[in-house]
C-alpha positions, 0 to 999 in steps of 0.5 A: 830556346827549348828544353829537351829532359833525356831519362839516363837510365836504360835511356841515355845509358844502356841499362840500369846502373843500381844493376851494374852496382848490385853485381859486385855485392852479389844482389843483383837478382834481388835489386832486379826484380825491386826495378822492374816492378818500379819501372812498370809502375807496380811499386812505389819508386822511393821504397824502391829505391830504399830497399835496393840501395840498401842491399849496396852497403858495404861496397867501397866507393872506389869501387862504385866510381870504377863501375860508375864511369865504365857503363855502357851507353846507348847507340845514339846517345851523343848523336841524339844530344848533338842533334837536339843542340843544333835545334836550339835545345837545352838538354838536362838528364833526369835521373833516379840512378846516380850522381856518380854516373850522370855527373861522369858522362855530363861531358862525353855525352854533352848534355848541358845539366843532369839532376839525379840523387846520392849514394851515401858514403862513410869511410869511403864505404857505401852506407846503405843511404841515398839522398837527392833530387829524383828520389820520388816517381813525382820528382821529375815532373817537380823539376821539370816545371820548375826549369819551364817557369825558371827558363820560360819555356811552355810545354809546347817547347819541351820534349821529354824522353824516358823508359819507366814509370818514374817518367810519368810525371814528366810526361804531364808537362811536354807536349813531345813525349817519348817512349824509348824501349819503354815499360806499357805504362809509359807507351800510353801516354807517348807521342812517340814510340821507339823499339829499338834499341838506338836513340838516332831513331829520334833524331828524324822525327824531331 
Protein backbone atom coordinates (compact mmCIF):
# COMPACT_ATOMS: atom_id res chain seq x y z
CA UNK A 1 0.00 0.00 0.00
CA UNK A 2 1.16 3.65 -0.41
CA UNK A 3 -0.43 6.99 0.37
CA UNK A 4 -1.29 9.57 -1.90
CA UNK A 5 -2.43 13.36 0.13
CA UNK A 6 -4.43 15.68 -2.78
CA UNK A 7 -4.50 19.32 -1.50
CA UNK A 8 -8.51 20.18 -2.37
CA UNK A 9 -8.47 23.42 -2.86
CA UNK A 10 -7.55 24.89 -6.29
CA UNK A 11 -6.20 21.43 -6.37
CA UNK A 12 -9.03 18.77 -6.20
CA UNK A 13 -11.41 21.60 -6.54
CA UNK A 14 -11.39 24.38 -9.22
CA UNK A 15 -10.79 27.30 -6.87
CA UNK A 16 -10.95 28.33 -3.21
CA UNK A 17 -13.91 27.44 -1.55
CA UNK A 18 -13.88 30.48 1.39
CA UNK A 19 -13.96 32.40 -2.09
CA UNK A 20 -17.03 30.80 -3.52
CA UNK A 21 -18.65 31.44 0.22
CA UNK A 22 -17.23 35.39 0.64
CA UNK A 23 -19.39 36.34 -2.50
CA UNK A 24 -22.80 35.66 -0.89
CA UNK A 25 -21.79 38.12 2.00
CA UNK A 26 -20.28 40.71 -0.23
CA UNK A 27 -16.39 40.08 1.01
CA UNK A 28 -15.22 38.38 -1.69
CA UNK A 29 -12.39 41.18 -2.58
CA UNK A 30 -11.16 41.26 0.85
CA UNK A 31 -11.13 37.23 1.69
CA UNK A 32 -9.32 37.32 -1.72
CA UNK A 33 -6.41 39.28 -1.04
CA UNK A 34 -6.13 37.57 2.88
CA UNK A 35 -5.76 34.14 0.40
CA UNK A 36 -3.39 34.83 -1.72
CA UNK A 37 -1.18 36.26 0.69
CA UNK A 38 -1.54 32.98 2.71
CA UNK A 39 -1.15 30.69 -0.25
CA UNK A 40 2.08 32.64 -1.44
CA UNK A 41 3.42 32.01 2.22
CA UNK A 42 3.48 35.95 3.02
CA UNK A 43 0.83 35.70 5.95
CA UNK A 44 0.40 33.43 8.32
CA UNK A 45 -2.12 30.74 7.61
CA UNK A 46 -4.17 30.40 11.19
CA UNK A 47 -4.72 34.43 10.99
CA UNK A 48 -5.61 34.10 7.98
CA UNK A 49 -7.74 31.89 7.98
CA UNK A 50 -9.42 33.63 11.27
CA UNK A 51 -9.76 36.77 9.69
CA UNK A 52 -11.44 35.71 6.65
CA UNK A 53 -13.80 33.35 8.20
CA UNK A 54 -14.93 35.82 10.21
CA UNK A 55 -16.02 38.14 7.58
CA UNK A 56 -18.54 34.93 6.80
CA UNK A 57 -20.58 35.52 9.78
CA UNK A 58 -24.05 35.70 9.46
CA UNK A 59 -24.37 33.52 6.40
CA UNK A 60 -27.28 30.87 7.01
CA UNK A 61 -25.96 27.23 6.91
CA UNK A 62 -28.47 26.20 4.48
CA UNK A 63 -27.07 28.53 2.48
CA UNK A 64 -23.05 27.39 3.06
CA UNK A 65 -24.25 23.87 2.28
CA UNK A 66 -25.79 24.78 -1.27
CA UNK A 67 -22.64 26.53 -2.13
CA UNK A 68 -20.58 23.70 -0.56
CA UNK A 69 -21.77 20.94 -2.67
CA UNK A 70 -22.18 23.08 -6.17
CA UNK A 71 -18.25 23.74 -6.41
CA UNK A 72 -16.58 23.25 -9.42
CA UNK A 73 -14.11 20.60 -9.77
CA UNK A 74 -10.69 20.18 -11.69
CA UNK A 75 -10.42 18.58 -14.93
CA UNK A 76 -9.13 15.18 -14.02
CA UNK A 77 -10.12 15.19 -10.34
CA UNK A 78 -11.79 11.56 -10.24
CA UNK A 79 -9.37 10.35 -13.40
CA UNK A 80 -6.47 11.02 -11.26
CA UNK A 81 -8.09 9.38 -7.92
CA UNK A 82 -8.93 6.49 -9.85
CA UNK A 83 -5.95 5.96 -11.30
CA UNK A 84 -3.81 6.26 -8.19
CA UNK A 85 -6.30 3.62 -6.67
CA UNK A 86 -5.56 1.11 -9.45
CA UNK A 87 -1.49 1.75 -8.21
CA UNK A 88 -2.53 0.40 -4.79
CA UNK A 89 -2.58 3.96 -3.42
CA UNK A 90 -4.77 5.11 -0.53
CA UNK A 91 -5.86 8.46 -1.14
CA UNK A 92 -6.73 11.36 1.71
CA UNK A 93 -7.68 14.96 1.08
CA UNK A 94 -5.79 17.49 3.15
CA UNK A 95 -7.77 20.54 3.37
CA UNK A 96 -7.51 23.95 5.11
CA UNK A 97 -11.09 24.84 3.42
CA UNK A 98 -14.23 23.12 4.68
CA UNK A 99 -15.67 20.13 5.94
CA UNK A 100 -18.85 20.74 4.33
CA UNK A 101 -17.20 20.53 1.03
CA UNK A 102 -14.31 17.87 1.36
CA UNK A 103 -17.10 15.75 3.21
CA UNK A 104 -19.50 16.36 0.36
CA UNK A 105 -17.17 15.01 -2.86
CA UNK A 106 -15.57 12.35 -0.53
CA UNK A 107 -17.83 9.92 -2.69
CA UNK A 108 -18.21 11.62 -6.46
CA UNK A 109 -14.50 12.07 -6.49
CA UNK A 110 -13.75 8.75 -4.59
CA UNK A 111 -10.87 9.35 -2.29
CA UNK A 112 -10.95 6.96 0.76
CA UNK A 113 -10.61 10.18 3.78
CA UNK A 114 -10.53 13.77 3.79
CA UNK A 115 -9.42 15.92 7.07
CA UNK A 116 -10.23 19.80 6.82
CA UNK A 117 -11.68 22.08 9.39
CA UNK A 118 -15.18 23.45 10.77
CA UNK A 119 -17.30 26.31 10.35
CA UNK A 120 -19.16 27.02 13.35
CA UNK A 121 -22.66 27.44 13.41
CA UNK A 122 -25.39 28.64 15.85
CA UNK A 123 -28.93 28.76 15.11
CA UNK A 124 -28.40 27.69 11.96
CA UNK A 125 -25.95 30.75 11.27
CA UNK A 126 -22.51 30.87 10.53
CA UNK A 127 -20.68 32.69 13.83
CA UNK A 128 -17.84 33.68 12.51
CA UNK A 129 -15.55 30.64 14.33
CA UNK A 130 -13.80 27.67 12.72
CA UNK A 131 -12.09 24.86 14.28
CA UNK A 132 -10.24 21.58 12.87
CA UNK A 133 -7.45 19.54 11.92
CA UNK A 134 -5.80 22.11 9.09
CA UNK A 135 -6.01 25.07 10.81
CA UNK A 136 -1.99 25.66 10.84
CA UNK A 137 0.45 25.99 7.75
CA UNK A 138 2.35 23.06 9.72
CA UNK A 139 -0.90 20.86 10.19
CA UNK A 140 -0.46 18.92 7.09
CA UNK A 141 2.63 17.56 7.35
CA UNK A 142 1.46 17.02 11.30
CA UNK A 143 -1.04 14.74 9.83
CA UNK A 144 0.80 13.51 7.15
CA UNK A 145 3.47 11.49 9.55
CA UNK A 146 0.96 10.67 11.51
CA UNK A 147 -0.84 8.62 8.95
CA UNK A 148 2.87 6.97 7.67
CA UNK A 149 3.65 5.77 11.00
CA UNK A 150 -0.01 4.74 11.72
CA UNK A 151 0.03 2.93 8.21
CA UNK A 152 3.45 2.08 8.08
CA UNK A 153 4.49 3.83 4.79
CA UNK A 154 7.85 5.48 4.35
CA UNK A 155 8.12 8.63 2.61
CA UNK A 156 9.48 6.87 -0.42
CA UNK A 157 5.99 5.40 -0.76
CA UNK A 158 4.15 8.72 -0.26
CA UNK A 159 2.95 11.43 -2.87
CA UNK A 160 1.71 14.42 -2.15
CA UNK A 161 -0.12 17.06 -4.18
CA UNK A 162 -0.99 20.66 -3.59
CA UNK A 163 -0.92 24.79 -4.84
CA UNK A 164 -0.03 26.97 -1.68
CA UNK A 165 2.16 27.47 1.01
CA UNK A 166 0.17 25.78 3.50
CA UNK A 167 1.62 22.75 1.54
CA UNK A 168 5.09 23.11 2.41
CA UNK A 169 4.81 21.11 5.56
CA UNK A 170 3.55 18.08 3.77
CA UNK A 171 6.25 18.36 1.36
CA UNK A 172 8.97 17.64 3.84
CA UNK A 173 7.80 14.13 4.17
CA UNK A 174 7.27 12.66 0.52
CA UNK A 175 9.85 11.86 -1.76
CA UNK A 176 6.71 12.70 -4.80
CA UNK A 177 5.92 16.26 -4.50
CA UNK A 178 3.90 17.90 -6.74
CA UNK A 179 3.23 21.49 -7.76
CA UNK A 180 -0.15 21.58 -9.15
CA UNK A 181 -0.62 25.45 -10.80
CA UNK A 182 1.20 26.05 -7.48
CA UNK A 183 2.23 29.33 -5.88
CA UNK A 184 6.58 29.81 -6.67
CA UNK A 185 7.08 28.97 -3.22
CA UNK A 186 5.88 25.61 -3.57
CA UNK A 187 7.53 25.00 -7.11
CA UNK A 188 10.83 25.04 -5.27
CA UNK A 189 10.75 22.34 -3.54
CA UNK A 190 8.61 20.05 -6.29
CA UNK A 191 9.64 16.89 -7.95
CA UNK A 192 6.93 17.53 -10.24
CA UNK A 193 5.46 20.59 -11.84
CA UNK A 194 2.09 21.05 -13.38
CA UNK A 195 0.88 24.22 -15.51
CA UNK A 196 -1.95 23.53 -16.73
CA UNK A 197 -4.96 23.63 -15.31
CA UNK A 198 -6.17 19.35 -15.27
CA UNK A 199 -4.88 16.71 -12.97
CA UNK A 200 -4.78 13.79 -15.74
CA UNK A 201 -1.35 15.36 -16.33
CA UNK A 202 -0.22 13.35 -13.61
CA UNK A 203 -1.68 10.52 -14.14
CA UNK A 204 1.51 9.42 -16.81
CA UNK A 205 3.88 10.58 -14.70
CA UNK A 206 3.27 8.49 -11.63
Amino acid sequence: MKLAVLDFDSTVMDGETIDFLARETGQEEAVARLTEAAMRGEMDFFGALQQRVKLLTGMKESRLNEICHNLPLMPGAQELVSALKEKDYMVAIFSGGFRNATRHFKDIVGYDAEFSNTLHCKDGVLTGLVGGEMMFDTSKGEMLTRLQNLMGIDRGHTLVCGDGANDLSMFKHADTRIAFCAKPVLREQATIVIEDKDLRNIIPLI
